[in-house]
Each structure stands twice: as structure tokens, then as C-alpha cells.
C-alpha positions, 0 to 999 in steps of 0.5 A: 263116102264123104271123105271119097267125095272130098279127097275126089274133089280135090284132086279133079279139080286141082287137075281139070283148073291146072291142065284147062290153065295149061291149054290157055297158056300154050294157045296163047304161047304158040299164037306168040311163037308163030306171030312175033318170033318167027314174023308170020302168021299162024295158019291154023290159029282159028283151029287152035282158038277152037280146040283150046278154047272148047277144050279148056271149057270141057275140062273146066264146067265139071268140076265147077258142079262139083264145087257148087261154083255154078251160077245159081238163083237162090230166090227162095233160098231161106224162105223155106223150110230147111226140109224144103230147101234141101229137098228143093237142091235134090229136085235141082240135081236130080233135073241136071243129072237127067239134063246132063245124061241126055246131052252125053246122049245127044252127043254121042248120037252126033258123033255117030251121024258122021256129017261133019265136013272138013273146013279146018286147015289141020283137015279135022271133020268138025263132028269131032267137037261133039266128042267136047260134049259127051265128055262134059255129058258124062263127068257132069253125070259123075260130079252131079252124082257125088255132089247130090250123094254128098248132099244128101248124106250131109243133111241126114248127119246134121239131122 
């Protein structure tokens, strides 16, 4: 199981940091083209901005859990027990995964209101950005998951 975890993280997180530098690049590349190649200004730049950006950090965050490289307070950190501090990271997954389920939820309940209205040029209904949510909802949930399996069976090898 924990050469699946590793062999896992290796390729989704190679993919997700490759296509989130991909869509910077191409946002600033188009932002480029349309302004300093073709002499005018992009009409949808604010809609691209958006997108990229949202999408950029829905590819990225999962991933990041996965790897621990999510901003932590490691306050106690050392001042436990070893048994304490690893059940302490267990208490911290386990309140992220039940976080991460209820904000795959709660986008997936916005989406389904269907209230967003049409302010863009491209004429997209703003409620789609909740897709953005559900997706880092839901890989959240995976990458928590492994994470806290990988956590835990590399405490019960070391013991």
C-alpha cells in the first residue's frame, strides 16, 4: 500500500504542478498575444484571469496535502509523546477529510441551486466556479485519505 501512495504521489503531483504552470503560462502568453502583438486589449481578460487562476489553484491544493506541504502549526509538535503526536496528526486528518466531504457537498449543493447569473463576456453562469470546489472537495478527500493510510501504517512499521 505504501509503494501505491508513493508511486501516487509522484505522478499527481508531477501532473497537477505541470498543468497548474501550464495554465499560468498560457494566461499570461494570451494576456501577451492579445495585448502587445495584436495592439489591443483582451475583451475577456478578467474571464481568463478567473479561470486560470481558479483553476490553477483547484489543480494545485490537493496535491500539496499529499506531500504535507500545507501550512501547519507544529506548536506541540515535540512536546508530546510520539503516541500522542501521531494520534494528534490522525485527529487533524480525520477533521480535514470530514471538512473536505462537507465543502465537496456544499459545492455540489451550489451548483445544483443554479442561481448564478451571466456577467462575463464569454456569457458563462458564474455558479460554474463551484465545479472549482467540488473538485478540490473531492481530491481533498482522496489525498487526506492516503495521506492519513500512509501515516498511519508507517507508524505501526516504525513501532
Amino acid at each position: 500500500m505504501l509503494h501505491f501512495i508513493d508511486v501516487f504521489r509522484r505522478v499527481y503531483c508531477r501532473v497537477s504542478y505541470i498543468l497548474s504552470a501550464a495554465i499560468i503560462v498560457f494566461m499570461t502568453c494570451l494576456q501577451f498575444f492579445y495585448r502587445y502583438v495584436c495592439g489591443h486589449v483582451f475583451i475577456w481578460s478578467n474571464d481568463v484571469i478567473i479561470f486560470s487562476i481558479t483553476t490553477a489553484v483547484a489543480v494545485t491544493i490537493p496535491p500539496l496535502w499529499l506531500e504535507h506541504g500545507h501550512v501547519t502549526m507544529d506548536l506541540i509538535t515535540g512536546k508530546l509523546s510520539r503516541r500522542a503526536d501521531h494520534l494528534l496528526s490522525i485527529a487533524v486528518e480525520l477533521i480535514s477529510f470530514v471538512m473536505s466531504a462537507a465543502m465537496a457537498y456544499a459545492g455540489i449543493v451550489a451548483d445544483r441551486m443554479d442561481i448564478g447569473y451571466s456577467t462575463s463576456l464569454l456569457g458563462y453562469d458564474d455558479s460554474l466556479h463551484y465545479l472549482f470546489v467540488v473538485y478540490i472537495g473531492v481530491m481533498l478527500c482522496v489525498t487526506i485519505l492516503l495521506s492519513l493510510i500512509e501515516r498511519i501504517l508507517k507508524y505501526h512499521k516504525e513501532a
